[in-house]
C-alpha positions as CSV (number, residue, x, y, z in Angstrom):
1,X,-59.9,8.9,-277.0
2,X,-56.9,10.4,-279.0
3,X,-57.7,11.3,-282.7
4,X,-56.5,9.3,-285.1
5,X,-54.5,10.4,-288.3
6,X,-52.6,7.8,-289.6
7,X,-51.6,4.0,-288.2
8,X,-48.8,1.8,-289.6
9,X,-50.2,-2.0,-290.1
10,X,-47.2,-3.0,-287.8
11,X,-48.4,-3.7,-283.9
12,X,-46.1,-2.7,-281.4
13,X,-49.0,-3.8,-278.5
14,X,-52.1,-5.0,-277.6
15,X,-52.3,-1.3,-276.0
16,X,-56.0,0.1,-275.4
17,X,-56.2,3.7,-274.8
18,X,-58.3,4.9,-271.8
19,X,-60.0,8.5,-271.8
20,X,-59.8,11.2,-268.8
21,X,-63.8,10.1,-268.1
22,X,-62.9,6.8,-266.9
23,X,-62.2,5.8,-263.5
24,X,-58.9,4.5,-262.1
25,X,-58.8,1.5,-259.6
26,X,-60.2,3.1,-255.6
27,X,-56.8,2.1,-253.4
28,X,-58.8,3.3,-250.6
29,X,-60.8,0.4,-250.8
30,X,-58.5,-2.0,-248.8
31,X,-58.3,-5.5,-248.2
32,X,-57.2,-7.4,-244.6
33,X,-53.7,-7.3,-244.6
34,X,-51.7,-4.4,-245.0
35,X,-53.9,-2.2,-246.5
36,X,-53.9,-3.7,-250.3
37,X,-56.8,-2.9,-252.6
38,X,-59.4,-5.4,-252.9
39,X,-58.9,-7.7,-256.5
40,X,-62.4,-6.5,-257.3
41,X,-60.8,-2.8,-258.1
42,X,-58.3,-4.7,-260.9
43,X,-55.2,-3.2,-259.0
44,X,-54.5,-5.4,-255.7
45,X,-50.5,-4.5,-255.9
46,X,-51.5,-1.2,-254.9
47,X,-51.6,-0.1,-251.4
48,X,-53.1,2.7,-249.5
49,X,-49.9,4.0,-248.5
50,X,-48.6,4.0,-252.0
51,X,-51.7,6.1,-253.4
52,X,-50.9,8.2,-250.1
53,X,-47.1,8.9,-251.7
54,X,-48.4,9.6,-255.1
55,X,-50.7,12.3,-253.3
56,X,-47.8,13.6,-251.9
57,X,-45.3,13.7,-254.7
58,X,-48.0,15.2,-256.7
59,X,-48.5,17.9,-253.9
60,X,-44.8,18.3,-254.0
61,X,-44.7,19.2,-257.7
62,X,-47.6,21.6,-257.4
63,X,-45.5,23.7,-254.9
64,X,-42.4,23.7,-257.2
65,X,-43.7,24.2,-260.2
66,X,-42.4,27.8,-261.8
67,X,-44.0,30.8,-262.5
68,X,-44.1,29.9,-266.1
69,X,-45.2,26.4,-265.9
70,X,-41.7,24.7,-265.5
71,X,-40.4,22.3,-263.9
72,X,-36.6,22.4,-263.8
73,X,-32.9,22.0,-261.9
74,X,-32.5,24.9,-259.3
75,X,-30.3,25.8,-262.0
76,X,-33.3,26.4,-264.3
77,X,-31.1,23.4,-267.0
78,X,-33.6,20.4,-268.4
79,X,-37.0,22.1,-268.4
80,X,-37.8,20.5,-270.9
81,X,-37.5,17.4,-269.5
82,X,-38.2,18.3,-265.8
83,X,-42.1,19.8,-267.2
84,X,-42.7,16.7,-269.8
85,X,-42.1,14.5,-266.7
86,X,-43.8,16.2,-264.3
87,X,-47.0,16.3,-267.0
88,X,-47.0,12.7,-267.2
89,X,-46.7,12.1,-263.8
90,X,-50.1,13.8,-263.2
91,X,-51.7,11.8,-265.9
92,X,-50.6,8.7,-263.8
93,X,-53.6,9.1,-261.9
94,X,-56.0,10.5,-264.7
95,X,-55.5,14.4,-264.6
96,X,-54.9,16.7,-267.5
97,X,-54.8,20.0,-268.7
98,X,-57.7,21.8,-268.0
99,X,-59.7,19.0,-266.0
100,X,-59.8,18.8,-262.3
101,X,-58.2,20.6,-259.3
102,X,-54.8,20.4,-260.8
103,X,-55.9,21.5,-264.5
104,X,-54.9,25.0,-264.3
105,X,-51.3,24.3,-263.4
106,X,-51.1,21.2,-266.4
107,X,-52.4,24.1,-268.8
108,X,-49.5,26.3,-267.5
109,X,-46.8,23.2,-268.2
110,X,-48.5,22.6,-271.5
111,X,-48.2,26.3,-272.6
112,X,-44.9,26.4,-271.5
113,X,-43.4,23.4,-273.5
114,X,-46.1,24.8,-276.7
115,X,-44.5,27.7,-276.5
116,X,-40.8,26.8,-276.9
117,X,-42.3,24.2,-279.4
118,X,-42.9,27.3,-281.6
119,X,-40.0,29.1,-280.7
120,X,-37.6,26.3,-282.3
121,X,-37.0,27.0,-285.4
122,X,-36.2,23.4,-286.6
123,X,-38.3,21.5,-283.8
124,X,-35.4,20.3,-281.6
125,X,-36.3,20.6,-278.2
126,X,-32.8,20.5,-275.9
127,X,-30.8,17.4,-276.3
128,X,-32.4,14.4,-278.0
129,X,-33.2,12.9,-274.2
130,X,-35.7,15.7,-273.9
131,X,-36.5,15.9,-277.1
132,X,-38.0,12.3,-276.4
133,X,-39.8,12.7,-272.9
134,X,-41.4,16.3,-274.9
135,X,-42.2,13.8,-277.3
136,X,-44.0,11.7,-275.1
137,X,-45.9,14.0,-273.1
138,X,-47.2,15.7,-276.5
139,X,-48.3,12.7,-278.0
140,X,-50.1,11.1,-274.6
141,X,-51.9,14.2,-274.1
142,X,-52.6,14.9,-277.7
143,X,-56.6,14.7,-277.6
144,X,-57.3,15.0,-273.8
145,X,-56.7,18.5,-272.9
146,X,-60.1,20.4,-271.9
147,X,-59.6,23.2,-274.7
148,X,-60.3,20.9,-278.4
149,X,-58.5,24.0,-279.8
150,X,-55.1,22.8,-278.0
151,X,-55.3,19.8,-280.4
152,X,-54.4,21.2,-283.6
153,X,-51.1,22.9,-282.2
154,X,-50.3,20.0,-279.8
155,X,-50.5,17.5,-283.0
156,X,-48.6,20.2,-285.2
157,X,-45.5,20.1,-282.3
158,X,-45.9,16.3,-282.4
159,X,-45.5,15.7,-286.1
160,X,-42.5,18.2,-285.5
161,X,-40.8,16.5,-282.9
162,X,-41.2,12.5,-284.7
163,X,-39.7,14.4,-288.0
164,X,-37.0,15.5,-286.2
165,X,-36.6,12.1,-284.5
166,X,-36.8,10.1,-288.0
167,X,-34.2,12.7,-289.4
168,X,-32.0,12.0,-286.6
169,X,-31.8,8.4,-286.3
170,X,-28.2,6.8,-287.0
171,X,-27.1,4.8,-289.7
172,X,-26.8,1.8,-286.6
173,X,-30.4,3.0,-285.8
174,X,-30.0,4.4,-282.5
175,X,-29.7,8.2,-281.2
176,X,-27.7,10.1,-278.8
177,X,-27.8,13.3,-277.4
178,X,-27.7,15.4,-280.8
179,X,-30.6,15.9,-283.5
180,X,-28.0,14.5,-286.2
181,X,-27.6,11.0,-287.8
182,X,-23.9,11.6,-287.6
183,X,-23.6,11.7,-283.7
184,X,-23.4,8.6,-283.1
185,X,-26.3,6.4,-280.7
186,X,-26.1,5.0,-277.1
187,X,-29.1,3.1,-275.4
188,X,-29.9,5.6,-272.9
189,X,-31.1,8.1,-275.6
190,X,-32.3,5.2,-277.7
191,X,-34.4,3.8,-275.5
192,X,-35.9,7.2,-274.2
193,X,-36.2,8.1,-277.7
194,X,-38.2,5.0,-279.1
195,X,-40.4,5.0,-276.0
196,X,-41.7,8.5,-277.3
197,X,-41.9,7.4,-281.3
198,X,-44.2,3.9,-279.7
199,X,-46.4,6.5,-277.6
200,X,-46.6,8.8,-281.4
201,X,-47.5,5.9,-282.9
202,X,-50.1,4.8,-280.9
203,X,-51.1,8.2,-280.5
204,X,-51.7,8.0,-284.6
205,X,-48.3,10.0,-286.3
206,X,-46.8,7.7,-289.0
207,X,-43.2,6.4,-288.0
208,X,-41.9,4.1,-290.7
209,X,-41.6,0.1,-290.4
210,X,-38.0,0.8,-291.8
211,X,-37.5,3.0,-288.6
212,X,-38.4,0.4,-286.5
213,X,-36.6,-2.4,-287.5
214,X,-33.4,-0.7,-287.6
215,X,-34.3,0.3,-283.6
216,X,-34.5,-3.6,-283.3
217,X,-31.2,-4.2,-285.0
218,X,-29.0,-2.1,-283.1
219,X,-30.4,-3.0,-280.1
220,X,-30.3,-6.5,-280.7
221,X,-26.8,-6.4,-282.7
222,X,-24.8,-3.8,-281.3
223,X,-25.8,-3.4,-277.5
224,X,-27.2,-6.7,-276.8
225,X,-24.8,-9.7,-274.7
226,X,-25.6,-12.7,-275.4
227,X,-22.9,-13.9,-272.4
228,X,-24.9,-11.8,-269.7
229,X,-28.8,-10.9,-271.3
230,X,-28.0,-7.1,-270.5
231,X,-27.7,-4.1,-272.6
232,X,-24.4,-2.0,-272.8
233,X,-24.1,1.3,-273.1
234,X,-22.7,1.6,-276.4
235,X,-21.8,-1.6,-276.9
236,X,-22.7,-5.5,-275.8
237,X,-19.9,-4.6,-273.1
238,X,-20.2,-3.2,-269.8
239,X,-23.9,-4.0,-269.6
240,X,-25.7,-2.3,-266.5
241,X,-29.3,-2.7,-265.2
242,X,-30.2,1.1,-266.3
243,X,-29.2,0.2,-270.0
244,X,-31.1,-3.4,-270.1
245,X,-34.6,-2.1,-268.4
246,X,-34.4,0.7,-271.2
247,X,-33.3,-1.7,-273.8
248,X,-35.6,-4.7,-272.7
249,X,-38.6,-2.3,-272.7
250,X,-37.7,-0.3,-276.3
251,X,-37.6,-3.5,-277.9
252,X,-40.4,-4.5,-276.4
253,X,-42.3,-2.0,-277.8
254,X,-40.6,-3.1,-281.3
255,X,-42.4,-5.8,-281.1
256,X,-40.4,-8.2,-279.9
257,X,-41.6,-9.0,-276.3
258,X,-41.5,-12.8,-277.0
259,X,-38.0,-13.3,-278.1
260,X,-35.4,-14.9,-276.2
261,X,-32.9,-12.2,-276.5
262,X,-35.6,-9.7,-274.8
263,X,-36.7,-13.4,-272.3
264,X,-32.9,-13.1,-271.4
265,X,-33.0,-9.4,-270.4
266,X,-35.6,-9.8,-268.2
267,X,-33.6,-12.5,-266.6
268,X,-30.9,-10.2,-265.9
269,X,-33.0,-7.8,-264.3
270,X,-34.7,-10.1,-262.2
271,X,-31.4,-12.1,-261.3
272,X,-29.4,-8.9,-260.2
273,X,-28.9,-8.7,-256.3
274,X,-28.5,-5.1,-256.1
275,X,-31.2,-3.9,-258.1
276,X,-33.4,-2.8,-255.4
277,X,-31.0,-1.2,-253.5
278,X,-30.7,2.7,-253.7
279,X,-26.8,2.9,-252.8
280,X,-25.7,0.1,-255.2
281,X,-27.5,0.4,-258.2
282,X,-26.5,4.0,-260.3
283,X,-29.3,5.9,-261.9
284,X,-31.6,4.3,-259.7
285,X,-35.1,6.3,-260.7
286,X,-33.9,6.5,-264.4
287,X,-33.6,2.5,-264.6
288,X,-36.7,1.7,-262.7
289,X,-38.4,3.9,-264.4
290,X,-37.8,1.8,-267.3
291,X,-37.5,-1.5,-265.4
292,X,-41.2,-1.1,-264.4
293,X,-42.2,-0.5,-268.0
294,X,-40.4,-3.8,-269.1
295,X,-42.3,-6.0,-266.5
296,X,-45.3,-4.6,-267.4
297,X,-44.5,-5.6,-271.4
298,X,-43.2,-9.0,-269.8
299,X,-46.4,-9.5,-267.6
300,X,-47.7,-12.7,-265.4
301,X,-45.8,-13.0,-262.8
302,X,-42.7,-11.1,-263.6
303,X,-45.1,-8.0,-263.0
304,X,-46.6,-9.2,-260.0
305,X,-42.9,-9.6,-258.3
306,X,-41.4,-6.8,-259.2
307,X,-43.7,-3.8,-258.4
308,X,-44.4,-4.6,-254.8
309,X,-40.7,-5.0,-254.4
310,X,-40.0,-1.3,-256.1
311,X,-43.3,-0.1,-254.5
312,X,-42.1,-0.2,-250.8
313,X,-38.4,0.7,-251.5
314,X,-39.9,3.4,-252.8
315,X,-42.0,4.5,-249.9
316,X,-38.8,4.5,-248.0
317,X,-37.0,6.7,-250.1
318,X,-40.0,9.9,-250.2
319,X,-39.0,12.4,-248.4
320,X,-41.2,14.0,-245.7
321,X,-41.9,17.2,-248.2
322,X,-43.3,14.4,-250.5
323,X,-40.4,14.7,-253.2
324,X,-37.4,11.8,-253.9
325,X,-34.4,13.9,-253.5
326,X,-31.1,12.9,-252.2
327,X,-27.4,12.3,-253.2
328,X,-25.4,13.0,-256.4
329,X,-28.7,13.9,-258.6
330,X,-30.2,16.5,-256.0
331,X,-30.6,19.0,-258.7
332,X,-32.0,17.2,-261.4
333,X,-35.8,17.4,-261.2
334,X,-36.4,14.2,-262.6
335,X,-36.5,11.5,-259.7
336,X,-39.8,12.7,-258.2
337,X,-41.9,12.4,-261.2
338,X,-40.3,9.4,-262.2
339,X,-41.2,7.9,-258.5
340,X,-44.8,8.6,-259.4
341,X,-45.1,7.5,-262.3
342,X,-43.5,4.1,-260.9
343,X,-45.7,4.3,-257.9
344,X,-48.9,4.6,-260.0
345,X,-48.5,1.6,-262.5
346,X,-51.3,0.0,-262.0
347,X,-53.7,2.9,-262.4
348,X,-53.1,2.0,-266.3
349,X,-53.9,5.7,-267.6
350,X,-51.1,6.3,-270.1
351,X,-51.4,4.3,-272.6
352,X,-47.8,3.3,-273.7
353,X,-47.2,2.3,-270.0
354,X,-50.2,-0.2,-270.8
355,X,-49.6,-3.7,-271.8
């Protein structure tokens, strides 16, 4: 289990933490129609052809990963992002550095983001969007890496990263693409960001109530229509479903998955009639990505309808090399990792994608 340093009395979850010994839910043990999994392996939304697709994208990433660990654009921009995605996509399905038959090329993504950890002289790691996903793969594999000597520098690159993301925060309480307090705050970065400060928290790294709380006002008070239920970019205008899955699930994870401003997100999400269509909907991975998260956090049946729905558009999408690749985004290396991690919900591994 992750080690434990220090925990602030506020509870952003019932979360519970599985270890890399545990087993995930067998899709290969399938029931009579359409391949589903059997209730008895506690994931029956998950189908032998999605476990097939994970394979896949997983087998994908392994070919494309970089000589030195990376995953990035063809331009070699956001490899910071590209490897702390690709990391967590493996741990989707329970592998991590140093365990397994992919351990040896986690350990290469984890040296690689360690070592620009220690090359930054203040701790900032690219632009406050991957500043957050580094945030969250540190913390979520803080502890579970074969060598116990990895701990003390993964935990001294997480305290790091959460400083930097305390100093940053605006006076609103959001964060934009700059490690300053003065650059103002948009809910893309916000969410992303919080996501990652939940996950340090859990993981055991102090993040202030005070912190918190003005997360839940500016989402609430500044982004948040209370006409439509979405989230705006930068303000309650102009709300999109990208903004609201990321909003809906950061406040979520401030604690405030019962409200009726966070009920009325979900509503918008689940009322939009484009939201499963690749075309339509803009930053499609990015917002199911987050849109996933949020049903999880909402559970019952909003859960239950969502992911098949997302699960099979999804198989549709994979290419035949096993990556999701197409359109305006080709280069970015984020939409293949995402898919996984989508894909492999219900496994339950990571423990801020747990309810």
């Amino acid at each position: 289990m992750k080690i434990t340093t220090l925990i602030t009395s506020l509870s952003l979850s019932s979360l519970i933490p599985l270890n890399s010994q545990e087993v995930a839910p067998d899709p290969s043990v399938a029931g009579e129609n359409g391949g589903e999994a059997t209730e008895e392996n506690g994931a029956p939304e998950l189908t032998e052809a999605a476990d097939v697709a994970i394979e896949k994208g997983l087998q994908y990433l392994l070919k494309t990963q970089k000589k030195d660990g990376s995953w990035a654009a063809d331009n070699g921009s956001v490899a910071i992002g590209g490897t702390s995605l690709g990391l967590m996509a493996f741990m989707v399905k329970g592998h991590f550095p140093g365990f397994g038959p992919h351990g040896a090329a986690l350990d290469r993504a984890k040296d690689y983001l360690l070592k620009l950890a220690k090359e930054s002289p203040g701790g900032v790691m690219g632009s406050m969007y991957e500043h957050g996903l580094f945030t969250l793969a540190m913390s979520e594999i803080w502890g579970m890496t074969k060598d116990v000597e990895d701990n003390k520098e993964i935990q001294n690159a997480l305290e790091r990263a959460v400083e930097v993301i305390l100093r940053a925060q605006s006076p609103l309480g959001g964060w934009r693409y700059a490690a300053r307090p003065d650059a103002g705050q948009d809910t893309s970065v916000t969410a992303m960001v919080f996501v990652s400060l939940a996950s340090a928290r859990q993981a055991g790294v102090l993040v202030p109530t005070e912190t918190i709380d003005r997360v839940t006002s500016y989402l609430r008070d500044q982004v948040w229509n209370e006409q439509t239920g979405g989230f705006g970019y930068q303000g309650s205008g102009g709300t999109t479903v990208a903004c609201t899955a990321g909003g809906a699930y950061a406040a979520q994870l401030c604690g405030k998955r019962e409200s009726e401003w966070v009920a009325a997100a979900i509503r918008y999400l689940e009322n939009n009639p484009k939201v499963f269509t690749r075309k339509e909907l803009g930053h499609f991975y990015y917002a199911h990505y987050y849109a996933i998260q949020a049903m999880v956090q909402a559970g019952g049946d909003h859960y239950a309808n969502w992911y098949p729905k997302i699960r099979d558009v999804l198989l549709k999408l994979q290419q035949a090399d096993g990556s999701w690749r197409e359109g305006e985004e080709e280069a970015h290396p984020h939409k293949t990792p995402m898919s996984i991690i989508i894909l492999g919900t219900p496994y339950r591994y990571i423990p801020v994608y747990q309810r």
